[in-house]
N, C-alpha and C positions, 0 to 999 in steps of 0.2 A: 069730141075728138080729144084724144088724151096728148098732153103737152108734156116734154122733158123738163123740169127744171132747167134754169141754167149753169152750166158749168157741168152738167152732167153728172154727178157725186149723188145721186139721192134726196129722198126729199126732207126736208129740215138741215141737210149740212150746207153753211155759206158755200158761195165757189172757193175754191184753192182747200178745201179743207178733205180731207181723204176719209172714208168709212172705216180703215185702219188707226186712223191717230185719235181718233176720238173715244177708243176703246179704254177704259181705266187697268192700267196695270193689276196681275190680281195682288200683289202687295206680297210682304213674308209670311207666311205661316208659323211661323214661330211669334209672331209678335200676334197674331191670333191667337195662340193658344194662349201666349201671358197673357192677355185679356181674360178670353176665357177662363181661366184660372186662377184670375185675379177675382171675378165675380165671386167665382163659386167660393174662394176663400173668406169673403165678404159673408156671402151665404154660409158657408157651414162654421163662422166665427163660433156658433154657439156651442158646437161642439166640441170637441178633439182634433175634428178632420181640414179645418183652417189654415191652421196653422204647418202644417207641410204645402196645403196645396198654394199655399201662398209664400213659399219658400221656394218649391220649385217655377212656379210663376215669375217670382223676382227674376231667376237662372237666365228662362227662357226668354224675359223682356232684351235681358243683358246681352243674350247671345245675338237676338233680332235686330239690336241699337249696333252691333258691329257689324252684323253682315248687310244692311240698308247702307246702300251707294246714297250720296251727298244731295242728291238732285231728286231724290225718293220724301215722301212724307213722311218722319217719324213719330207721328202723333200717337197710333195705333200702341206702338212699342213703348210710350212713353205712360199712356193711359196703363197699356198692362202692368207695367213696374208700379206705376201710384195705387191702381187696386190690389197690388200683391200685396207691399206694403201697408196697405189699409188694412186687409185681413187681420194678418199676426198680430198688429198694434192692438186693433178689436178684440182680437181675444186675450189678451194677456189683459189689457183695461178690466173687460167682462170676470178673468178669474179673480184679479183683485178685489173687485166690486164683489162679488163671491164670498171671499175668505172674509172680507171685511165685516159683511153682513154675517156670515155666521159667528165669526168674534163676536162683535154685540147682542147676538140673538142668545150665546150660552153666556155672556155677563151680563145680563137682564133677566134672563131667566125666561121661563114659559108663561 
């Protein structure tokens, strides 16, 4: 014979707790994409294509950090600004690293 929970809310929610409030907000979108964007800026450091997408990355973390109410997590938006930032850093290191190497490589000869 099948039994209700008590409290009547379903099974695994304490009593007093609603099947609505345990729902995770789905967050800003905009603080996804700087992530997202932050990644790929990470990822395509070795190219050319890092360094915008980790410029526009920064934009959108920025614009995510103001419109996130007080009481919201801004973890999400805060990761995507640290990997946007990562990107461009990465690649400008990487092109240094670069020129560098090639300097020494034509004052040493072949």
């Amino acid at each position: 014979m099948w039994h209700e929970p008590p409290g009547g809310y379903g099974v695994g929610l304490p009593p007093g707790v609603s099947p609505s409030s345990s729902d995770p907000s789905p967050g800003e979108p905009l603080a996804l994409a700087s992530v997202v964007l932050g990644i790929l800026s990470v990822v395509m450091s070795l190219c050319c294509v890092g360094l915008p997408l980790g410029v526009v990355g920064i934009v959108l973390g920025a614009v995510a950090l103001t419109r996130i109410k007080a009481g919201q997590s801004k973890t999400m938006a805060v990761t995507g600004i640290a990997l946007s930032v990562l990107g461009p850093v990465l690649y400008v290191v990487l092109t240094m690293f670069g020129a560098a190497f090639s300097a020494f490589s034509s004052v040493l000869g072949p």
